[in-house]
TORPA-4810 file (N, C-alpha, C, O; in nm, 3 decimals):
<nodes>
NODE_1_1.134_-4.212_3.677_1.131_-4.337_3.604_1.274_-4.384_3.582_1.364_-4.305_3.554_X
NODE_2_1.290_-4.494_3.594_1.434_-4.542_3.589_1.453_-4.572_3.445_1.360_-4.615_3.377_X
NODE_3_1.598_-4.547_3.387_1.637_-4.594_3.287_1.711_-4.742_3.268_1.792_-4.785_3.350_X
NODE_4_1.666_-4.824_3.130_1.736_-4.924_3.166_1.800_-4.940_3.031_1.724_-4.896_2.944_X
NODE_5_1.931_-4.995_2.974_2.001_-4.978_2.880_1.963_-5.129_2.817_1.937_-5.196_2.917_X
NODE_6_1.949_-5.204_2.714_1.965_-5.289_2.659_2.049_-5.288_2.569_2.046_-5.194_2.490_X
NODE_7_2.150_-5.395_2.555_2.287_-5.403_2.502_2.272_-5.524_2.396_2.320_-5.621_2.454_X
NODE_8_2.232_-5.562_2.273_2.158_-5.680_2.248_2.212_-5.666_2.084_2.187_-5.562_2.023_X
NODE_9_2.277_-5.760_2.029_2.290_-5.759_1.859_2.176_-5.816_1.808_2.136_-5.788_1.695_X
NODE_10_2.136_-5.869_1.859_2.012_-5.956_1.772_1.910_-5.876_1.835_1.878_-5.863_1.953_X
NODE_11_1.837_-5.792_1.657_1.747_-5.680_1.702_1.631_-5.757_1.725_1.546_-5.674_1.757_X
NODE_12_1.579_-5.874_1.727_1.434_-5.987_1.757_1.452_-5.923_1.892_1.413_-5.807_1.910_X
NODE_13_1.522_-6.009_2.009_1.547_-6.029_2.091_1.582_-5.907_2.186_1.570_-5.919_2.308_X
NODE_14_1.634_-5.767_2.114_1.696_-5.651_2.174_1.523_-5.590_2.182_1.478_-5.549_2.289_X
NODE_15_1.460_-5.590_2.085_1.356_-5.493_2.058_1.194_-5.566_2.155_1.094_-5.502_2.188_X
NODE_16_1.223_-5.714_2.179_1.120_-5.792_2.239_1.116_-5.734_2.421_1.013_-5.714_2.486_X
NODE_17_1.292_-5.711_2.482_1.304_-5.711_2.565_1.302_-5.580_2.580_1.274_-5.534_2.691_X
NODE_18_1.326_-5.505_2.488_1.263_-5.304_2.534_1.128_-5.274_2.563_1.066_-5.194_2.633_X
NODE_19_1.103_-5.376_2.477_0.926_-5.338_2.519_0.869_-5.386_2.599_0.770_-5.328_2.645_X
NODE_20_0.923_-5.551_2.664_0.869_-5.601_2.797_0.910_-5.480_2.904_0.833_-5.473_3.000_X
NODE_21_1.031_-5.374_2.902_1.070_-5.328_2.992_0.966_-5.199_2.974_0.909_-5.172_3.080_X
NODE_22_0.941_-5.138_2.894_0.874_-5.048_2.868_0.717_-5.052_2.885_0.656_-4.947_2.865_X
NODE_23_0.644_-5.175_2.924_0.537_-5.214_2.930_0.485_-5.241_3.091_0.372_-5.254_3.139_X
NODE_24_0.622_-5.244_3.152_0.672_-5.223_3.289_0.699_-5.143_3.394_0.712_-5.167_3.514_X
NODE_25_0.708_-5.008_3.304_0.711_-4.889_3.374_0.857_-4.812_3.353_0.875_-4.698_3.396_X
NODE_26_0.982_-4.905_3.265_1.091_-4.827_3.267_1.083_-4.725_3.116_0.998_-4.726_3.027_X
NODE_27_1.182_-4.660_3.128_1.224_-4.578_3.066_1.333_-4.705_2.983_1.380_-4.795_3.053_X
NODE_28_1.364_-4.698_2.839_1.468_-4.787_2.771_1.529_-4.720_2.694_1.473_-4.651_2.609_X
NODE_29_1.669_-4.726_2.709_1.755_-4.710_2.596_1.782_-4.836_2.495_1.723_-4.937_2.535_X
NODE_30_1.846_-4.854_2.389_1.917_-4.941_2.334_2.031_-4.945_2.259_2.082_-4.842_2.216_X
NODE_31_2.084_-5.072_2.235_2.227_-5.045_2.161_2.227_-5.167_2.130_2.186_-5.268_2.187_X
NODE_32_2.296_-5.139_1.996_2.305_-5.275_1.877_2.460_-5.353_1.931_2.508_-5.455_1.880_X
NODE_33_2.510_-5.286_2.030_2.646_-5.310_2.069_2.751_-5.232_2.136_2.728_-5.116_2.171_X
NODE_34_2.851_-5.283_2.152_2.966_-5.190_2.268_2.965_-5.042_2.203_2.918_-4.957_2.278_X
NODE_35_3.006_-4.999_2.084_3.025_-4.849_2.068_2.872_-4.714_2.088_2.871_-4.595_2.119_X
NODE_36_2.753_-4.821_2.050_2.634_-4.759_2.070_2.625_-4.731_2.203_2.614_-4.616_2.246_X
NODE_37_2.630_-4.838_2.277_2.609_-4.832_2.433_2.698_-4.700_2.523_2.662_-4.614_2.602_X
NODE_38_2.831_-4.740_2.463_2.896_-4.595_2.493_2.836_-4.468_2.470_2.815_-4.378_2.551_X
NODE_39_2.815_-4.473_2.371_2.753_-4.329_2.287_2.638_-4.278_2.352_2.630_-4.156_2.362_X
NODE_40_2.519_-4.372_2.413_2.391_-4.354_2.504_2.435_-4.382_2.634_2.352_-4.365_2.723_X
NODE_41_2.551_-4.421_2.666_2.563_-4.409_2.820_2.644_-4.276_2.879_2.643_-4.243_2.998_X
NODE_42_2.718_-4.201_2.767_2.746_-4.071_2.750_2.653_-3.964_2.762_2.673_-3.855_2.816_X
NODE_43_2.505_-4.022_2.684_2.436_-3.899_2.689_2.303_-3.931_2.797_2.224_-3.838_2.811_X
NODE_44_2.280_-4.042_2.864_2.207_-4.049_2.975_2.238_-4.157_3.077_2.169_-4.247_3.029_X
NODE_45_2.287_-4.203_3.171_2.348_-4.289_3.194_2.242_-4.398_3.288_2.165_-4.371_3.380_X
NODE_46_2.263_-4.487_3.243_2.127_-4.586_3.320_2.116_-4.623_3.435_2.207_-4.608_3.517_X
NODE_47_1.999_-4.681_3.464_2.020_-4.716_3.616_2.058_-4.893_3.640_2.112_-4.970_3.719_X
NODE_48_1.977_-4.887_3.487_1.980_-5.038_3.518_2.061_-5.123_3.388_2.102_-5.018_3.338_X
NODE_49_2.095_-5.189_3.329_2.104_-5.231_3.225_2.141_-5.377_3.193_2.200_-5.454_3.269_X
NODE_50_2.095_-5.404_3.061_2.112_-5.569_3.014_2.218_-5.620_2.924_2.182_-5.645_2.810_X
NODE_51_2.289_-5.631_2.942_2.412_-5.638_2.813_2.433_-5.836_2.781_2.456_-5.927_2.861_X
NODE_52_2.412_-5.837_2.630_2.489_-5.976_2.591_2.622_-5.975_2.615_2.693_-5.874_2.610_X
NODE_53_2.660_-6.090_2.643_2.816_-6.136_2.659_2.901_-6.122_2.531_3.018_-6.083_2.523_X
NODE_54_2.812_-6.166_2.422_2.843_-6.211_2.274_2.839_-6.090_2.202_2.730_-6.113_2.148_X
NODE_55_2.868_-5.987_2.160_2.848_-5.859_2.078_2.922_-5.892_1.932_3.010_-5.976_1.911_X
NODE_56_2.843_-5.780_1.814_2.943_-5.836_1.733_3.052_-5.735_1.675_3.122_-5.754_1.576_X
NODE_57_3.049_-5.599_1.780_3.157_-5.578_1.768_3.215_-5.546_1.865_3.269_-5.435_1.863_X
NODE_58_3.224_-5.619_1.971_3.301_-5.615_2.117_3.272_-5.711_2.178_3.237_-5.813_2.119_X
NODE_59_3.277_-5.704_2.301_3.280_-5.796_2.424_3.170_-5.749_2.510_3.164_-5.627_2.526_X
NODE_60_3.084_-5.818_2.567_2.984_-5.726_2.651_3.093_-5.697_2.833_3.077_-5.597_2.903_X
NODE_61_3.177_-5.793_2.861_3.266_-5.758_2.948_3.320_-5.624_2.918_3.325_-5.539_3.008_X
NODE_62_3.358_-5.601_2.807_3.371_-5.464_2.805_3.283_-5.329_2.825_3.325_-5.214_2.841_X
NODE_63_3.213_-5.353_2.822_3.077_-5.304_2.808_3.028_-5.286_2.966_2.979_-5.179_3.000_X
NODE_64_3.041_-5.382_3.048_3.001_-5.371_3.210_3.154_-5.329_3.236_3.155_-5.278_3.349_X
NODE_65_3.241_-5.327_3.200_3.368_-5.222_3.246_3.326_-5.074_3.222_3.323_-4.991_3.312_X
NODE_66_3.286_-5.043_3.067_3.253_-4.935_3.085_3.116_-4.855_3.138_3.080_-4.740_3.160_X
NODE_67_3.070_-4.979_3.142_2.927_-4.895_3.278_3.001_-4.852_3.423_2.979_-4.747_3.482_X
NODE_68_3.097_-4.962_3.469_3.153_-4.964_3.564_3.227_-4.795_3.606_3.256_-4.745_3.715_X
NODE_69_3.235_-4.762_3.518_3.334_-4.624_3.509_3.217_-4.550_3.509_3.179_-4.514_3.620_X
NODE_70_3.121_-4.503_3.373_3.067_-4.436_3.327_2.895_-4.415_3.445_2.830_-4.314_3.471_X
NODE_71_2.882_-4.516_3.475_2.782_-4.536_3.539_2.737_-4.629_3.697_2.635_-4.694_3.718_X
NODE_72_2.878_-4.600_3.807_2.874_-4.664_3.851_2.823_-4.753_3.965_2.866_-4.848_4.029_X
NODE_73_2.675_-4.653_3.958_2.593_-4.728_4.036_2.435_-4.769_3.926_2.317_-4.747_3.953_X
NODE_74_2.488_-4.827_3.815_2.405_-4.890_3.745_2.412_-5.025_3.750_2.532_-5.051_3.748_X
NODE_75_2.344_-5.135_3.756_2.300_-5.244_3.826_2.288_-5.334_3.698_2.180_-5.319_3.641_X
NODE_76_2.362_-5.410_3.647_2.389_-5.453_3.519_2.347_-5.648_3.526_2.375_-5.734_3.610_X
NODE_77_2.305_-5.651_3.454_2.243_-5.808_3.442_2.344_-5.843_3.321_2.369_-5.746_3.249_X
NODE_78_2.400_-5.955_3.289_2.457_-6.005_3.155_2.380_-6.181_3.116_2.352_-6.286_3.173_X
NODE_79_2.378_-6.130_3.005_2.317_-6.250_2.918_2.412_-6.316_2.822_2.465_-6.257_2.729_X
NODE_80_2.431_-6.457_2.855_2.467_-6.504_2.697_2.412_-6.648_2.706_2.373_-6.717_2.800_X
NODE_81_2.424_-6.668_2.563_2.393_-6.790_2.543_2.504_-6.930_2.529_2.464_-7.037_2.483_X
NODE_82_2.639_-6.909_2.574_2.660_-6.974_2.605_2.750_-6.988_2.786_2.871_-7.000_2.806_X
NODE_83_2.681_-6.983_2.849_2.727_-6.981_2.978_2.841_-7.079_3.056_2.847_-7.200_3.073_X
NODE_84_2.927_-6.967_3.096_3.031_-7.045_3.133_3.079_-7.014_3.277_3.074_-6.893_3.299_X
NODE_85_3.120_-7.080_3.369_3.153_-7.010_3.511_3.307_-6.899_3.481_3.317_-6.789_3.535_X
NODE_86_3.398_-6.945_3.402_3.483_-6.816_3.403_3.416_-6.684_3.321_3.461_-6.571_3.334_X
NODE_87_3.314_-6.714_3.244_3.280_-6.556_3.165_3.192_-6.492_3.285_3.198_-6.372_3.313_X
NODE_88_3.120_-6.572_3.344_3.031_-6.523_3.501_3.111_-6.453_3.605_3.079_-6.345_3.654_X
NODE_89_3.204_-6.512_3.631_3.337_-6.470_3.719_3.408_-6.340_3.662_3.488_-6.288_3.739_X
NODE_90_3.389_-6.271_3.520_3.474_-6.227_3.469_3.386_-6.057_3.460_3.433_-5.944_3.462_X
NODE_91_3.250_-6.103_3.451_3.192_-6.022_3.434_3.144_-5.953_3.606_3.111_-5.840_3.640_X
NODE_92_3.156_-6.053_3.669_3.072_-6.010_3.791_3.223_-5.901_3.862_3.211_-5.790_3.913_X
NODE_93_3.317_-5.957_3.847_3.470_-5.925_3.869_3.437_-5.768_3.794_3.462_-5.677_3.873_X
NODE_94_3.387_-5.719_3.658_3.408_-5.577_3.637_3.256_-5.504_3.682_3.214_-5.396_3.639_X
NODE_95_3.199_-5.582_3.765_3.094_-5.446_3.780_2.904_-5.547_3.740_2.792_-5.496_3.747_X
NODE_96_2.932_-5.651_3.713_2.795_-5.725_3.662_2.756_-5.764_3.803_2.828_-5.817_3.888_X
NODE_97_2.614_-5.722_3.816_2.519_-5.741_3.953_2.474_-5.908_3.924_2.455_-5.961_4.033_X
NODE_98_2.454_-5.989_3.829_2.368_-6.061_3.786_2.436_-6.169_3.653_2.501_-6.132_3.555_X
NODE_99_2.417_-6.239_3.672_2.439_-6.337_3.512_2.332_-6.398_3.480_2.283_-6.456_3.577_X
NODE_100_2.279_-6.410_3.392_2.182_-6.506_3.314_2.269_-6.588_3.201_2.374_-6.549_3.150_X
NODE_101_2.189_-6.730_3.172_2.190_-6.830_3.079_2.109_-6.769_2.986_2.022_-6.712_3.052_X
NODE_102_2.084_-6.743_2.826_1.952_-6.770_2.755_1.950_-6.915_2.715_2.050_-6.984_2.696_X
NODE_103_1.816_-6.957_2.703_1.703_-6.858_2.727_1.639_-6.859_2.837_1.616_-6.965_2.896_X
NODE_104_1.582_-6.691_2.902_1.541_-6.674_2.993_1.420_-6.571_2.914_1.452_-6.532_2.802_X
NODE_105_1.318_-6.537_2.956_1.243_-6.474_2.973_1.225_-6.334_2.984_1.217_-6.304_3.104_X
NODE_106_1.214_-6.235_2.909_1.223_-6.095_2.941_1.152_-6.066_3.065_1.199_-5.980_3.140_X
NODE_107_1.005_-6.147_3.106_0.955_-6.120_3.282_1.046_-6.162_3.350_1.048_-6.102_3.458_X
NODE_108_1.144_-6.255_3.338_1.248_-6.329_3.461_1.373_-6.173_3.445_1.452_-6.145_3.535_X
NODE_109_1.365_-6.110_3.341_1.461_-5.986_3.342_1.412_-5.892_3.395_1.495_-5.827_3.458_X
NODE_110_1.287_-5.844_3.399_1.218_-5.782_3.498_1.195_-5.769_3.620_1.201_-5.662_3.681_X
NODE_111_1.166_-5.884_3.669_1.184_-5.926_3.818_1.305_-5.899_3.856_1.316_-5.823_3.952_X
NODE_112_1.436_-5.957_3.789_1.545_-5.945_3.831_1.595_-5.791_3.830_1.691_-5.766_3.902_X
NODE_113_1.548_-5.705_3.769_1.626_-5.586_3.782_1.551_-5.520_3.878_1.595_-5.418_3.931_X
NODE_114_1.398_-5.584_3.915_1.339_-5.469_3.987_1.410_-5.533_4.129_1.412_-5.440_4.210_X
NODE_115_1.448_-5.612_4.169_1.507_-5.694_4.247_1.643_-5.635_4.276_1.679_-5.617_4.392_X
NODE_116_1.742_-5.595_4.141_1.847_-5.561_4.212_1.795_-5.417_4.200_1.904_-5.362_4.217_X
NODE_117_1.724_-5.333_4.185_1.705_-5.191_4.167_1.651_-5.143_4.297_1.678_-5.034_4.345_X
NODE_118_1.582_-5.220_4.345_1.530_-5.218_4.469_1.618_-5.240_4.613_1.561_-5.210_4.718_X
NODE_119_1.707_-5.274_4.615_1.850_-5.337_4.661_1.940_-5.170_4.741_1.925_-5.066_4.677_X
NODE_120_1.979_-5.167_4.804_2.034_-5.071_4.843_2.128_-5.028_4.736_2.158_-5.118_4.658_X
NODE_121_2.193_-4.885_4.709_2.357_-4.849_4.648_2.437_-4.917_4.695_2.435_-4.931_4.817_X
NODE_122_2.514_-4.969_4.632_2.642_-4.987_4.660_2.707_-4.863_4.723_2.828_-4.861_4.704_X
NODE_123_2.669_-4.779_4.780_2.726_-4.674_4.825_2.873_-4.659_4.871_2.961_-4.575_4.847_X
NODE_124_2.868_-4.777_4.951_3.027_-4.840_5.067_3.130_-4.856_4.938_3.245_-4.828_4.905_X
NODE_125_3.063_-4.892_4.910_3.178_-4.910_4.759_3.218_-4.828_4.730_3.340_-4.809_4.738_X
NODE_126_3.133_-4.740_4.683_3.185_-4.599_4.614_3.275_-4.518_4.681_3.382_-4.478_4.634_X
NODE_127_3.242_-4.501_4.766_3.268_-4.473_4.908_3.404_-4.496_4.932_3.491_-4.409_4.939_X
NODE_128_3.419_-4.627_4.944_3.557_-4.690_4.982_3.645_-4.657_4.825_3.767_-4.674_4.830_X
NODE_129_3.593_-4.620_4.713_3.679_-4.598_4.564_3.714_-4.483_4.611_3.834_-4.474_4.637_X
NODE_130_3.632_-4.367_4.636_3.648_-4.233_4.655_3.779_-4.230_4.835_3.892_-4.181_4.831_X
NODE_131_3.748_-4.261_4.899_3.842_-4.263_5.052_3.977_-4.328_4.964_4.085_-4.288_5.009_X
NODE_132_3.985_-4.413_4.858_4.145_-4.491_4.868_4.208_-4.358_4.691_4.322_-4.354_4.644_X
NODE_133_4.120_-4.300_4.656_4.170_-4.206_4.575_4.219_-4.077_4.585_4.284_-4.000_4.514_X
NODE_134_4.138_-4.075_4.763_4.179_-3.910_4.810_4.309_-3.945_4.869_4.417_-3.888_4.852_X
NODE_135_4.276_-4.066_4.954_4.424_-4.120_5.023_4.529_-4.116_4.924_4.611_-4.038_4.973_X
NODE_136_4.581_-4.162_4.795_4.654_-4.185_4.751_4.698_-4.011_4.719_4.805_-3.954_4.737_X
NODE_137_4.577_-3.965_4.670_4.652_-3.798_4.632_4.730_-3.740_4.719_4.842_-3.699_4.687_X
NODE_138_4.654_-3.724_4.903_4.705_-3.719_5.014_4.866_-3.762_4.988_4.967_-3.701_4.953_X
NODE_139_4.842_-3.869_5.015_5.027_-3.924_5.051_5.110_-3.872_4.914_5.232_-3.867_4.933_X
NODE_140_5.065_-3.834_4.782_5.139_-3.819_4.703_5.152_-3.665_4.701_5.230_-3.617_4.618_X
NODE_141_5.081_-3.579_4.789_5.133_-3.419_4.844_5.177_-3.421_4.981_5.166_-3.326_5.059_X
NODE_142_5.229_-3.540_5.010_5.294_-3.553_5.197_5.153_-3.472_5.247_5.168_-3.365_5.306_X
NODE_143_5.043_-3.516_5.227_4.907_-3.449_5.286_4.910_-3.302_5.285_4.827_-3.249_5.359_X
NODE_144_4.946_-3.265_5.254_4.894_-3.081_5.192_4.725_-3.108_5.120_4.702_-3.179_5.022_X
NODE_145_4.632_-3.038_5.191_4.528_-3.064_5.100_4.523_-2.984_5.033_4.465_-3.006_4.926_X
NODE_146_4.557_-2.902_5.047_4.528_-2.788_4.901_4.584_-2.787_4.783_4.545_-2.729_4.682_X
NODE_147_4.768_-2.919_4.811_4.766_-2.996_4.641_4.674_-3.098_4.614_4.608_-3.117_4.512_X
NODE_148_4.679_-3.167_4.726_4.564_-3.284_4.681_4.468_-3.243_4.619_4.445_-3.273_4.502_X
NODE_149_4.410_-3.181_4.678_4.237_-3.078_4.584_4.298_-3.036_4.429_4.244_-3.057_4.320_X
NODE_150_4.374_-2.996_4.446_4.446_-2.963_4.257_4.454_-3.072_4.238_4.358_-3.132_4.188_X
NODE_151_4.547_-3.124_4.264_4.569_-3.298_4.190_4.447_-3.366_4.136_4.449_-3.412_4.022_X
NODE_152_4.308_-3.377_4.237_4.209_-3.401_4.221_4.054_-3.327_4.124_3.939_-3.355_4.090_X
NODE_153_4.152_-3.227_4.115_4.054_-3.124_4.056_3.922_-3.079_4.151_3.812_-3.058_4.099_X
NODE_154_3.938_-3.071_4.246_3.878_-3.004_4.348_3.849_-2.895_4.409_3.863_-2.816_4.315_X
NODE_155_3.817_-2.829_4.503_3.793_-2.651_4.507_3.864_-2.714_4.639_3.858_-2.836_4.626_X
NODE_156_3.918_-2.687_4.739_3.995_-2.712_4.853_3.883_-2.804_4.948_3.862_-2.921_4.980_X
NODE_157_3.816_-2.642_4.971_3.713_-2.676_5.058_3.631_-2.774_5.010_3.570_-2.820_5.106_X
NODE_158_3.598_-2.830_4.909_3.541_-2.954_4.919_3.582_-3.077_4.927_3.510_-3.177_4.934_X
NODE_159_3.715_-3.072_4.926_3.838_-3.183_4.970_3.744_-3.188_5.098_3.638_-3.244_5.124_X
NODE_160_3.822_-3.116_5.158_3.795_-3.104_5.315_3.642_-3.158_5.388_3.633_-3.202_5.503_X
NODE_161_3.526_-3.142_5.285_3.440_-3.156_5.276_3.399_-3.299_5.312_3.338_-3.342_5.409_X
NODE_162_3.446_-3.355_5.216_3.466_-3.490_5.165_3.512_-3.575_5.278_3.454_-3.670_5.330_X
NODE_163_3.646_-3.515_5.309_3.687_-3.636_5.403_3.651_-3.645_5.516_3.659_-3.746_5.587_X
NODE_164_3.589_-3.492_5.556_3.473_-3.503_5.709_3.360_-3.639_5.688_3.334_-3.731_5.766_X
NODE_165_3.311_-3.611_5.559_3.185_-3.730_5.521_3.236_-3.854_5.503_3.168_-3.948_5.542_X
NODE_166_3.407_-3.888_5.419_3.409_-3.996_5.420_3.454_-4.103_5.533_3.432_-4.223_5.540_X
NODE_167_3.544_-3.995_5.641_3.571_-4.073_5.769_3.690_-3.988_5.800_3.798_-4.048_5.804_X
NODE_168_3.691_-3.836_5.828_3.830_-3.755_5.900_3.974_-3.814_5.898_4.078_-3.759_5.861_X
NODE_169_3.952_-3.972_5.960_4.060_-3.987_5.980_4.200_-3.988_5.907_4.319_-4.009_5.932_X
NODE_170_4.112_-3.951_5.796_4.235_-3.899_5.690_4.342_-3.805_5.735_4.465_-3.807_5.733_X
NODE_171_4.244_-3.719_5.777_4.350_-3.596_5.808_4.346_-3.571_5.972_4.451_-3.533_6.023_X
NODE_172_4.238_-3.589_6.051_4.221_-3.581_6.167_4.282_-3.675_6.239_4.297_-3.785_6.186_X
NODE_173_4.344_-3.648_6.415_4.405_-3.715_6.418_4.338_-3.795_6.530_4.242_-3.732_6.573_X
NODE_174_4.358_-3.917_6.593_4.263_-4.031_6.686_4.234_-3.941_6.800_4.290_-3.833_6.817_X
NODE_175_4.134_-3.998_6.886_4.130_-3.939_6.995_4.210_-3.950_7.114_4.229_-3.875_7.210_X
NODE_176_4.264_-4.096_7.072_4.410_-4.167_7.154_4.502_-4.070_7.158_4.563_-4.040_7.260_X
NODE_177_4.527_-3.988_6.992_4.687_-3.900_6.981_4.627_-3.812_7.038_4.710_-3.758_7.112_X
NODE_178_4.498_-3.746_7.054_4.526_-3.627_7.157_4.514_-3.643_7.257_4.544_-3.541_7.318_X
NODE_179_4.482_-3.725_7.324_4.517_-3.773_7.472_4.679_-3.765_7.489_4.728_-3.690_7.574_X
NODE_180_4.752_-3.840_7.411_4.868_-3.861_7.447_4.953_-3.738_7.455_5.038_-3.703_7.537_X
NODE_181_4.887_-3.657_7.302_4.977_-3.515_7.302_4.890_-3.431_7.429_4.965_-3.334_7.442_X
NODE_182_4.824_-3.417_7.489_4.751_-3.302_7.582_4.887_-3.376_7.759_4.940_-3.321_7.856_X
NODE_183_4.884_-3.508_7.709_4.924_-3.549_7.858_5.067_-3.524_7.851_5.118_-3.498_7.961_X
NODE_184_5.164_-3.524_7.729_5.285_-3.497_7.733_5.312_-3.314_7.726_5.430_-3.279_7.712_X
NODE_185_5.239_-3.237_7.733_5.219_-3.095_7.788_5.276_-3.065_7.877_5.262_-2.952_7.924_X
</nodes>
């Protein structure tokens, strides 16, 4: 069962839309706001979640930053009621799959998450976070992997692991350079 986080100050509106989700087949967390949401995205992390723009004690941008970290293949919808193209831009910029205007409909929030839930991982993404973090450790041990793996907090061998899966060419070298080195022999 998927989890879905609702991020909502106004408990009418937070508690209307847990239960459309819950009547639906998800699993729901909730949070009255940014420090709650932390606190339950610490102890189960969602798949899906709804966060207001408007919090009243934070920013919900902050809030899809820290899903962004904490949870980062959770699929985040943002709501506010007053919609603007830079807060849309701002949010989609840290990690928001989705923007809504209210008022919308807790079924139009439904659809929409089963919509992006249904949606492939962002995997490539991750993917491409993880390849430009090993790279950077790499070049910052002149490629020794066995500092990189410390640096990274890694066991060696799963460095090694890793960069077979994420694309060798990290450490492996083209098939061009061994042509060239076998022919200068």
């Amino acid at each position: 069962m998927e989890t879905i986080l609702v991020v909502e100050d106004d408990e009418v509106h937070r508690d209307a839309l847990a239960r459309t989700l819950r009547r639906s087949g998800f699993a729901v967390q909730t949070a009255a706001g940014a420090a709650q949401a932390e606190v339950s995205v610490r102890s189960r992390p969602p798949h899906g979640a709804v966060v207001d723009l408007r919090l009243l004690d934070g920013d919900g941008v902050d809030v899809v930053k820290m899903l962004s970290l904490r949870a980062p293949l959770c699929r985040t919808i943002v709501l506010t009621g007053f919609g603007s193209i830079p807060a849309a831009v701002e949010s989609v910029k840290h990690g928001a799959a989705d923007f809504r205007t209210k008022p919308t409909t807790p079924e139009e929030i439904v659809a929409t998450l089963r919509r992006l839930l249904a949606a492939p991982a962002p995997a490539t993404q991750l993917e491409d976070v993880e390849r430009e973090h090993i790279r950077k450790a790499l070049e910052g041990t002149d490629g020794n992997i066995s500092h990189a793996a410390r640096r990274l907090g890694l066991h060696r061998r799963t460095l090694q692991r890793k960069l077979q899966r994420l694309d060798g060419a990290l450490t492996q070298p083209e098939e061009d350079d061994e042509v060239i080195e076998r022919g200068d022999e």
